[in-house]
VOSENU-807089 format. One record per residue (C-alpha): x, y, z; residue in three letters; residue number from 1. Coordinates in Angstrom, 2 decimals, always signed. Layout:
BEGIN
+---------+---------+---------+-----+-----+
!    east !   north !      up !  aa !   i !
+---------+---------+---------+-----+-----+
!       X !       Y !       Z ! ALA ! NUM !
...
+---------+---------+---------+-----+-----+
***
This chain:
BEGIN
+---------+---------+---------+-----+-----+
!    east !   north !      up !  aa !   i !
+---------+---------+---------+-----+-----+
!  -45.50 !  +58.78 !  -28.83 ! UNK !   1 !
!  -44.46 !  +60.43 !  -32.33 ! UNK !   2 !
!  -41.70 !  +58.18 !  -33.65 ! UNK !   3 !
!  -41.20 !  +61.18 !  -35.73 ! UNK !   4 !
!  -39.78 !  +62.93 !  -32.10 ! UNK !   5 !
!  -37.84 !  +59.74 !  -31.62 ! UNK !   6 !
!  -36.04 !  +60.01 !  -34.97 ! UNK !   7 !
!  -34.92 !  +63.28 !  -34.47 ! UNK !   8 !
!  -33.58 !  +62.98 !  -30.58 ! UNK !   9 !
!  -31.33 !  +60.00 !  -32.31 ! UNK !  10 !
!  -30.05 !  +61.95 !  -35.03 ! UNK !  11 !
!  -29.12 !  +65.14 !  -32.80 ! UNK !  12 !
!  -27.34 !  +62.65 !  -30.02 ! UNK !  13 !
!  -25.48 !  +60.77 !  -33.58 ! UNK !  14 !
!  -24.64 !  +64.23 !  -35.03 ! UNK !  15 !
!  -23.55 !  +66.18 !  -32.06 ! UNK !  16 !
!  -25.97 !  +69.28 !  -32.15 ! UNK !  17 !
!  -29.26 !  +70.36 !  -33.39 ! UNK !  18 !
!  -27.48 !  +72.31 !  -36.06 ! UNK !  19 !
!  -25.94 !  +69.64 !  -37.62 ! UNK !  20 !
!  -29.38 !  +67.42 !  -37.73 ! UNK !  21 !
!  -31.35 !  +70.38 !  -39.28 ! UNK !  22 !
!  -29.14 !  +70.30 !  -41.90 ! UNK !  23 !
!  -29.08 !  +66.82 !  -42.44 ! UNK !  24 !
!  -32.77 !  +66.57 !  -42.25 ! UNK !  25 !
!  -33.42 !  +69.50 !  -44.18 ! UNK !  26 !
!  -35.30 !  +71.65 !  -41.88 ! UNK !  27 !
!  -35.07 !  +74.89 !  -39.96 ! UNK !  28 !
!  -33.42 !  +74.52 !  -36.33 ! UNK !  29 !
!  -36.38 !  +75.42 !  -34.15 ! UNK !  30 !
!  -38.18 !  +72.66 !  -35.52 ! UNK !  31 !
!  -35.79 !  +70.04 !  -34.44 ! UNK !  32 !
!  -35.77 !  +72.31 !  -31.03 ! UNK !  33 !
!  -39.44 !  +71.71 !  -31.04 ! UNK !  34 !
!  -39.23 !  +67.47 !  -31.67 ! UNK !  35 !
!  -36.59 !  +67.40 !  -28.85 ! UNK !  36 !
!  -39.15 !  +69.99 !  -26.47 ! UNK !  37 !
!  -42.12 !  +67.38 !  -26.92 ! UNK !  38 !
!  -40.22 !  +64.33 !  -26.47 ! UNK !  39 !
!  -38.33 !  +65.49 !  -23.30 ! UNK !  40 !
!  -41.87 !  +66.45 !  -21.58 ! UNK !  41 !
!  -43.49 !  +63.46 !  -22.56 ! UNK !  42 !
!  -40.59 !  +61.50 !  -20.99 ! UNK !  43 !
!  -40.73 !  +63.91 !  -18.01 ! UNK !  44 !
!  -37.18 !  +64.82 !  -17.54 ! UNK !  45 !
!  -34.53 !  +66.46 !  -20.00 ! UNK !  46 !
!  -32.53 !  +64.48 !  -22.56 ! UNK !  47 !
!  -30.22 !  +67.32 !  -23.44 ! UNK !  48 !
!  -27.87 !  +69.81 !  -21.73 ! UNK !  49 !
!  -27.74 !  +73.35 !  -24.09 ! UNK !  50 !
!  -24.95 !  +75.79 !  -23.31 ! UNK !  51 !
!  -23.60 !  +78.37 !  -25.91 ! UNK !  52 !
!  -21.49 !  +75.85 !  -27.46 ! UNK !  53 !
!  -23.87 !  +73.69 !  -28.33 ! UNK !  54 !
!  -25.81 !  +70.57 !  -26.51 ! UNK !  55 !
!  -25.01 !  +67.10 !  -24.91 ! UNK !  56 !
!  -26.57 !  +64.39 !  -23.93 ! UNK !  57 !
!  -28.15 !  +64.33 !  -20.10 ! UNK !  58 !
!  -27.69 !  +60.68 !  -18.15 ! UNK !  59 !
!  -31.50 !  +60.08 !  -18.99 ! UNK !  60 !
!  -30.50 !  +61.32 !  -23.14 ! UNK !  61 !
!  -27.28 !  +58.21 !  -22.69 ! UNK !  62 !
!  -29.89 !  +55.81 !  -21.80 ! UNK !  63 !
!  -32.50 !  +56.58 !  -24.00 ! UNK !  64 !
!  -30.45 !  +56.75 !  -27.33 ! UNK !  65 !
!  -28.79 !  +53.50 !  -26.09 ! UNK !  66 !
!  -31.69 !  +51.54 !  -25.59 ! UNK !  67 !
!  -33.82 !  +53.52 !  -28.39 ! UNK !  68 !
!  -31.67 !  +53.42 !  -31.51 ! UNK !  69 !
!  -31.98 !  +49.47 !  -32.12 ! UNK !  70 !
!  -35.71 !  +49.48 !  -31.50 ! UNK !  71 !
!  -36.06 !  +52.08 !  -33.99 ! UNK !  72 !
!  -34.41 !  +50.45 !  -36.53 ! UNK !  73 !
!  -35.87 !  +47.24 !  -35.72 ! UNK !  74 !
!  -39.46 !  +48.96 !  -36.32 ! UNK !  75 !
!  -38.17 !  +51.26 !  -39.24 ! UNK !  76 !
!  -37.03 !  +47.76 !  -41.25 ! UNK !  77 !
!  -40.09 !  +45.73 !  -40.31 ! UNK !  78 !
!  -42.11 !  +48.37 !  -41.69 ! UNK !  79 !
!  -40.19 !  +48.66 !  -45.05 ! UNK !  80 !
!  -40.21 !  +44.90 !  -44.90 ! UNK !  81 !
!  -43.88 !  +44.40 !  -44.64 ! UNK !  82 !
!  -44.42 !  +47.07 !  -47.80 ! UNK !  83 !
!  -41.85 !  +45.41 !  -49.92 ! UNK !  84 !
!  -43.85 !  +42.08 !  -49.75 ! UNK !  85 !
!  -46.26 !  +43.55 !  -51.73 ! UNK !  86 !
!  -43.98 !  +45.55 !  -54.62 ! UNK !  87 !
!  -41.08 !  +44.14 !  -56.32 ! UNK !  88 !
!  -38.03 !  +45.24 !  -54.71 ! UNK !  89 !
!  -36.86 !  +48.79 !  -56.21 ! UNK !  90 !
!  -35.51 !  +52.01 !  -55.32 ! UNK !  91 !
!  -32.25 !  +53.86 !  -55.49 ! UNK !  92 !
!  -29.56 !  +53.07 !  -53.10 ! UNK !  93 !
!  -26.28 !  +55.20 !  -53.62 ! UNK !  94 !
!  -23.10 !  +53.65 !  -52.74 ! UNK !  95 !
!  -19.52 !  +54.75 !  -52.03 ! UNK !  96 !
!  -16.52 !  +52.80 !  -52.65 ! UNK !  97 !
!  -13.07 !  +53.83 !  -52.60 ! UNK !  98 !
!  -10.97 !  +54.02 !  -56.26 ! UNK !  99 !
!   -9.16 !  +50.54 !  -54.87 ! UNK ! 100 !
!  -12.39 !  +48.79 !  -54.48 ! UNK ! 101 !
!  -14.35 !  +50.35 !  -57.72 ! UNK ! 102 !
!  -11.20 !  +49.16 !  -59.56 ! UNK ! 103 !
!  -11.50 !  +45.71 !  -58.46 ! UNK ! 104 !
!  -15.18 !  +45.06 !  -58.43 ! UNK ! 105 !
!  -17.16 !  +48.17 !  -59.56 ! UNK ! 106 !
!  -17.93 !  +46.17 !  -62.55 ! UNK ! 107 !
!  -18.73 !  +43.27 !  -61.22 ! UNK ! 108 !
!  -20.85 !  +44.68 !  -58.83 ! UNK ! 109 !
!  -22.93 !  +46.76 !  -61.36 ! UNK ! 110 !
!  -23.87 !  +43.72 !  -63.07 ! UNK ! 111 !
!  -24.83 !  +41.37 !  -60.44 ! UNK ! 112 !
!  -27.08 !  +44.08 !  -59.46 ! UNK ! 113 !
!  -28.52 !  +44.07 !  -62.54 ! UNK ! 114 !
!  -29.14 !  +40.98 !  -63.09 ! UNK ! 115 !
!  -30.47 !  +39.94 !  -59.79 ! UNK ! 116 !
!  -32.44 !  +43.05 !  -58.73 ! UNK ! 117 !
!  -33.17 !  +44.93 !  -62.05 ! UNK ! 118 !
!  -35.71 !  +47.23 !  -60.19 ! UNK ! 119 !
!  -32.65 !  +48.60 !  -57.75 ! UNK ! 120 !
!  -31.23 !  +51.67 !  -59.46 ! UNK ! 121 !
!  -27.44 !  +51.70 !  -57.71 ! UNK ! 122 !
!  -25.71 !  +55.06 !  -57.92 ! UNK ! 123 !
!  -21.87 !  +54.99 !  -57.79 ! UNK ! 124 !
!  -19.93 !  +57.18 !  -55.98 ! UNK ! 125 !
!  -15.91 !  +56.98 !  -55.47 ! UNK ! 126 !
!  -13.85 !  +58.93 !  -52.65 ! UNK ! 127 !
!  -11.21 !  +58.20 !  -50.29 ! UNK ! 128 !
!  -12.14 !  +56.48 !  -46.84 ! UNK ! 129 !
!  -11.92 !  +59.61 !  -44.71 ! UNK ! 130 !
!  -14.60 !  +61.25 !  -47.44 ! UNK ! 131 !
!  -16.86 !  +57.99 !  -47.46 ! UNK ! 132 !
!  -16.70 !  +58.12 !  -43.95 ! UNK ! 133 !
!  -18.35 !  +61.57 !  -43.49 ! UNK ! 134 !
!  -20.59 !  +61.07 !  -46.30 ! UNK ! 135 !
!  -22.06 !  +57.65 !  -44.46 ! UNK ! 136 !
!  -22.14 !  +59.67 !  -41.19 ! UNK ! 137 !
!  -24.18 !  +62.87 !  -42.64 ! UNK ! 138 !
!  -26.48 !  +60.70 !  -44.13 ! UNK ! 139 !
!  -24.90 !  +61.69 !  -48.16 ! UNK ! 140 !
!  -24.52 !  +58.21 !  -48.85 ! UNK ! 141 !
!  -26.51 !  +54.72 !  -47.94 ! UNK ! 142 !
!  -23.77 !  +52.16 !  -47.95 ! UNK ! 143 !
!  -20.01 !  +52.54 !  -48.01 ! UNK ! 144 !
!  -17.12 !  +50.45 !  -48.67 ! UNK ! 145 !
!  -13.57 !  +52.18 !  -47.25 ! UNK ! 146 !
!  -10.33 !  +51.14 !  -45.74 ! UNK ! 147 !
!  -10.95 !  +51.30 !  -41.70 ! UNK ! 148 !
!   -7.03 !  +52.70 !  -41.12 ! UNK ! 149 !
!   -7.86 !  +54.65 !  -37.47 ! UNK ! 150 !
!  -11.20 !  +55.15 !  -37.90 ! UNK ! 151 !
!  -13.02 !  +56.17 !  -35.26 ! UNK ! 152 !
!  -16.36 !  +53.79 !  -34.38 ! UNK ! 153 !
!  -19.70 !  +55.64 !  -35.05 ! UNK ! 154 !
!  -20.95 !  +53.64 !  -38.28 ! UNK ! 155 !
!  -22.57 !  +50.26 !  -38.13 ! UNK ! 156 !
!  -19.27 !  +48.68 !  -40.01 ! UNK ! 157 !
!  -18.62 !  +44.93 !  -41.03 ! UNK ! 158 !
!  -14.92 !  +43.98 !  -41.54 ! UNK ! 159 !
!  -14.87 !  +42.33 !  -45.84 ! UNK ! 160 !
!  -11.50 !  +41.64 !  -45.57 ! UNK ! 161 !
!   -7.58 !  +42.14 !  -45.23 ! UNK ! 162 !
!   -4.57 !  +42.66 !  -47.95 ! UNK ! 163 !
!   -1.05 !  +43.03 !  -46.50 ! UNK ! 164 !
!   +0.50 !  +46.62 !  -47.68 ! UNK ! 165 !
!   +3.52 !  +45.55 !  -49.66 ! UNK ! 166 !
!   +6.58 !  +47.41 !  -51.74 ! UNK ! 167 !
!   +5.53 !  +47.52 !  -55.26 ! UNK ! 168 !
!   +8.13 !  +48.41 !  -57.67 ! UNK ! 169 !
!   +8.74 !  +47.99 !  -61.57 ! UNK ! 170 !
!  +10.97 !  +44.90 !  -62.09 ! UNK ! 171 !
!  +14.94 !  +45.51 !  -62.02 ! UNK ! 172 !
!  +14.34 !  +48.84 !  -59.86 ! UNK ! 173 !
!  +17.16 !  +48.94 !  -58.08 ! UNK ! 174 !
!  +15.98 !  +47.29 !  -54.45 ! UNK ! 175 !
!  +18.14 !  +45.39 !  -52.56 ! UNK ! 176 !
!  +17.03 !  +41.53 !  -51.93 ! UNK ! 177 !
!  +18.71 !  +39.93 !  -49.38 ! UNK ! 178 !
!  +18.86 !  +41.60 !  -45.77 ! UNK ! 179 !
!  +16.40 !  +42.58 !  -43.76 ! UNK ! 180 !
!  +13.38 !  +44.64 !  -44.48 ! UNK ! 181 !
!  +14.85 !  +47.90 !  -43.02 ! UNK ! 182 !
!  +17.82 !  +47.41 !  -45.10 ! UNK ! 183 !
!  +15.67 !  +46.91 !  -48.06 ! UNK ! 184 !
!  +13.97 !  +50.46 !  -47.77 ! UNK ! 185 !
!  +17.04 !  +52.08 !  -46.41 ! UNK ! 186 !
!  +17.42 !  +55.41 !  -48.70 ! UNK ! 187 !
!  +14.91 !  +53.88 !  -50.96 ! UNK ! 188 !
!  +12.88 !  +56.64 !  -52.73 ! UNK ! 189 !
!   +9.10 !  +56.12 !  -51.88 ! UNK ! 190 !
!   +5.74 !  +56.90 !  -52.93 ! UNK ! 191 !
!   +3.94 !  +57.18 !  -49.53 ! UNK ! 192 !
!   +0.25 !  +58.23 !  -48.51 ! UNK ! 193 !
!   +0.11 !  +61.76 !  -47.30 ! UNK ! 194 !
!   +0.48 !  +62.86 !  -43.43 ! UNK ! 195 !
!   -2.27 !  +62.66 !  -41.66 ! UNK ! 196 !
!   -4.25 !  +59.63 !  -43.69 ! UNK ! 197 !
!   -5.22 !  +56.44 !  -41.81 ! UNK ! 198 !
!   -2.64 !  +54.29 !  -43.79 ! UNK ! 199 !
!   +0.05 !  +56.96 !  -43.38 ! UNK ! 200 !
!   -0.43 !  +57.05 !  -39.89 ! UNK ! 201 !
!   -0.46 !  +53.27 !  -40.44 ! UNK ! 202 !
!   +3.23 !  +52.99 !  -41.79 ! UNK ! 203 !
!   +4.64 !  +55.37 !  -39.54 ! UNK ! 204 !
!   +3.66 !  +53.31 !  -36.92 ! UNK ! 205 !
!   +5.18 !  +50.53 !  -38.23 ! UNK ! 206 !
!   +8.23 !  +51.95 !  -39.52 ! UNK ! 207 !
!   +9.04 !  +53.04 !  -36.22 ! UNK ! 208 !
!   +8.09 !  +50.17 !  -34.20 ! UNK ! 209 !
!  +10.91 !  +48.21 !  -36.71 ! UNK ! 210 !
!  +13.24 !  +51.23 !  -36.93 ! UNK ! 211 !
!  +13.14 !  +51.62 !  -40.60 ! UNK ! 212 !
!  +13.49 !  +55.25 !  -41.63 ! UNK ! 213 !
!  +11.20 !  +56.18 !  -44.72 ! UNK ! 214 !
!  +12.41 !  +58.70 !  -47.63 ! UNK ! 215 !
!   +8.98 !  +59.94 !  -49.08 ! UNK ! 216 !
!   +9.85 !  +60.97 !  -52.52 ! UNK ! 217 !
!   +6.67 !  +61.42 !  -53.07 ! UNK ! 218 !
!   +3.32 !  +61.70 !  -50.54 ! UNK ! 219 !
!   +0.52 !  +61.26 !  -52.79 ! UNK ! 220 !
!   -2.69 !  +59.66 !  -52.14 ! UNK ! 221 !
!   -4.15 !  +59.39 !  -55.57 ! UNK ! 222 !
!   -3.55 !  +55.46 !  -56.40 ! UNK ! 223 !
!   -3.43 !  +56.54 !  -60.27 ! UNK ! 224 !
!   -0.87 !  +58.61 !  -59.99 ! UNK ! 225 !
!   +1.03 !  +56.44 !  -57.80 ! UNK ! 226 !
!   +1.32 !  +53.83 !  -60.22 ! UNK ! 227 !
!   +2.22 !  +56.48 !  -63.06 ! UNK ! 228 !
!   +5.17 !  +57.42 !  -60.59 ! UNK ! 229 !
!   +5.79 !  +53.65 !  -60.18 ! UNK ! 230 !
!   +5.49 !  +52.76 !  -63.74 ! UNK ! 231 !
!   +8.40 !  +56.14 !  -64.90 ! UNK ! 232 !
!  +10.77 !  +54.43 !  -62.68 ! UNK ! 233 !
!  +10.93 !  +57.32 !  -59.93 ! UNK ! 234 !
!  +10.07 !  +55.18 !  -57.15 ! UNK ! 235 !
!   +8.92 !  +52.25 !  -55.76 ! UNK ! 236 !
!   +5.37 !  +52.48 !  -53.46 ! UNK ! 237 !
!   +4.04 !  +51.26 !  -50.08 ! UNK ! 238 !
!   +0.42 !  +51.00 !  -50.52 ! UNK ! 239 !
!   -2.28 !  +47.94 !  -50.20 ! UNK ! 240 !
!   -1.90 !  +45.10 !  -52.20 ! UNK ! 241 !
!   -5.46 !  +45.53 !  -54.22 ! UNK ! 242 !
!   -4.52 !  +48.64 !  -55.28 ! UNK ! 243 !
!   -2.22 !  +47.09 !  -57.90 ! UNK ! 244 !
!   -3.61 !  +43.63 !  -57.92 ! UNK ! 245 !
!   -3.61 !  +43.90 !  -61.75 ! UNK ! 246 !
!   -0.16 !  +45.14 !  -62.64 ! UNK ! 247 !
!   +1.34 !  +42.22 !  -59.89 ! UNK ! 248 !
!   -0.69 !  +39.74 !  -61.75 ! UNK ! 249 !
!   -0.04 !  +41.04 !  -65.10 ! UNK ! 250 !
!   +3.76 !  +40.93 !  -64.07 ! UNK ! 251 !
!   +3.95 !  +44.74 !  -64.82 ! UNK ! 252 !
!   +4.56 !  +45.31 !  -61.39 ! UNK ! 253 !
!   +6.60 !  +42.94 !  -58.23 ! UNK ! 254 !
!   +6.23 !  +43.15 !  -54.92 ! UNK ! 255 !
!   +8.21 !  +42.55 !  -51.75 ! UNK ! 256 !
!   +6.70 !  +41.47 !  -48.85 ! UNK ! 257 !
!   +6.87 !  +43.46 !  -45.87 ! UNK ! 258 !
!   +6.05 !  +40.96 !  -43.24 ! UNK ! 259 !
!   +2.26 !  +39.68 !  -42.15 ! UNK ! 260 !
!   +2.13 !  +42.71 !  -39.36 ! UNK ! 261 !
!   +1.22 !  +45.86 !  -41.68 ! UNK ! 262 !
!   -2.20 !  +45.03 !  -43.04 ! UNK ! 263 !
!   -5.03 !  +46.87 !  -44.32 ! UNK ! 264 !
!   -8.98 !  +46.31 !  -43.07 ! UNK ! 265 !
!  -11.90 !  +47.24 !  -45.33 ! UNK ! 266 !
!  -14.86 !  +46.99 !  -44.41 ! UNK ! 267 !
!  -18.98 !  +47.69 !  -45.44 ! UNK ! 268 !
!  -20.55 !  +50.57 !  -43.35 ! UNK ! 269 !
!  -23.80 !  +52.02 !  -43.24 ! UNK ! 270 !
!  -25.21 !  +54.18 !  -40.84 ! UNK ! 271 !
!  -26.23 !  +53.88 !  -37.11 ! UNK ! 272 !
!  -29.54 !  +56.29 !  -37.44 ! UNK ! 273 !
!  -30.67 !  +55.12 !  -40.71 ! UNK ! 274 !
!  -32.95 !  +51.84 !  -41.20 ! UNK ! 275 !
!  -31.40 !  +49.28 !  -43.60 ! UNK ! 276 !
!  -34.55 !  +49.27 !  -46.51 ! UNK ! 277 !
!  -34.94 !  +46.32 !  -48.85 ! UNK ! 278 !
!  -33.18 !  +47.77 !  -51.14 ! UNK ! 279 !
!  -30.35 !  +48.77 !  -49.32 ! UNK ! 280 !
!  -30.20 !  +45.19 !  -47.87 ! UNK ! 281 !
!  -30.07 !  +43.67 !  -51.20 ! UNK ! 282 !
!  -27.18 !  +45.97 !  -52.58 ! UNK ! 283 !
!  -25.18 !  +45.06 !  -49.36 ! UNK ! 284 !
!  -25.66 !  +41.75 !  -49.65 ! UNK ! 285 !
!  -24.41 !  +41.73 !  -53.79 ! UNK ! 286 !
!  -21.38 !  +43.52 !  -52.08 ! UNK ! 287 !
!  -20.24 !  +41.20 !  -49.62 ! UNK ! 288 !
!  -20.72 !  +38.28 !  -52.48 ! UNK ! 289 !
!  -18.83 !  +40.04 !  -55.40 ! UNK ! 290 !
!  -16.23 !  +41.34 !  -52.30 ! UNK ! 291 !
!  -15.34 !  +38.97 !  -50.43 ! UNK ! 292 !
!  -13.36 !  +36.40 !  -52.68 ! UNK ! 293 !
!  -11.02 !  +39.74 !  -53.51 ! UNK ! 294 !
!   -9.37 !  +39.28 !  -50.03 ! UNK ! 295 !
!   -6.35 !  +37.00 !  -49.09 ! UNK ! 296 !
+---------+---------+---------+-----+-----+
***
């Protein structure tokens, strides 16, 4: 059986059409239509339902991608195993991290890669999570690094970490101490995430579970402008702790703790249909050791 066919059926069934895996893959659609033809007669029954919107998967497509994808992978990383034993480890693994986690360890990460696997060319890339997300999905990217805020489940994902979101404000802006935390942001202007982002959707939910009522002065995802609005005085922020780690250390910055129940995951994703090379293995594992101790 051509694990070539195999390869393909997974990628349609992970990306939802034959479209979308020709253009992942690079090739015209009839050839894809032609990996999926030969696999579904050598199996003897179809795999795939095709109307005018598109296909899905048959009963006998469910239980072949289930039972498939790890076997593939299994092979797929033995066999790049078995070759690196005989190279030094190289190749180029790109990697996405959002501008919270570059901030904190980009660096860091950089050079432990190039100390301890010289022959791995990295290549950087920095988006939000919802970008990261679709870039690990469609196969852009190898390994990701994002804030899982209502994400949904496709990726292979590994929680790093959590950091509490918390109210940072300049010292002396005017926020009241003592009371409780609704009374604290009551009519307190506010730098918040735009609608429709994971964390926004985040502190709505938890605004309204405690009855707090936000005024979003501002909705503005960019983290560097956020602390520009934070540092001119205009308003105080909700937004994760590591994203201004070094202004609360530095004392430029104070926070005020909104309880232990509005927290932040990130986490390290790759994707379901890809095998995890050497390469790639060693980049994730310089990630997890230069990311881990950031968490509290």
């Amino acid at each position: 059986m051509e694990t070539k066919n195999l390869e393909t059926f997974l990628l349609v069934a992970e990306s939802g059409g034959l479209t979308s895996a020709a253009g992942i893959l690079g090739v015209p659609q009839s050839q894809v239509s032609r990996h999926i033809k030969a696999l579904e007669e050598q199996c003897g029954v179809p795999l795939l339902y095709r109307n005018g919107r598109g296909v899905r998967l048959t009963l006998a497509g469910e239980r072949l991608r289930d039972s498939l994808g790890p076997l593939l992978l299994q092979l797929q990383e033995a066999l790049a195993d078995a070759a690196a034993e005989h190279r030094k480890l190289s190749g180029t693994v790109d990697v996405a991290l959002t501008p919270t986690v570059i901030r904190a360890i980009g660096l860091l990460f950089i050079d432990a890669m190039a100390h301890q696997y010289p022959g791995v060319r990295v290549r950087l890339l920095s988006g939000n999570s919802r970008y990261i997300y679709e870039w690990i999905h469609h196969a852009q990217v190898d390994v990701g690094v994002f804030s899982d805020a209502d994400m949904p489940s496709q990726l292979l994902q590994e929680d790093l970490g959590t950091t509490p979101v918390v109210l940072a404000a300049l010292p002396g802006f005017p926020i009241r101490s003592e009371g409780t935390v609704a009374q604290m942001l009551d009519g307190l202007p506010l730098r918040l995430p735009s609608r429709g982002t994971g964390l926004r959707r985040q502190v709505d939910a938890w605004a309204a579970k405690h009855g707090i009522k936000l005024d979003a002065a501002y909705e503005i995802d960019d983290i560097d402008i956020a602390r520009d609005i934070i540092l001119a005085g205009r308003a105080a922020a909700l937004m994760s702790r590591l994203s201004v780690a070094r202004e609360l250390d530095e004392g430029t910055f104070v926070e005020h703790s909104l309880g232990d129940d509005i927290r932040v995951t990130t986490v390290l994703a790759t994707a379901r249909s890809r095998p995890i090379t050497p390469a790639m293995k060693a980049t994730i594992s310089t990630l997890k050791a230069v990311a881990t101790p950031i968490f509290r």
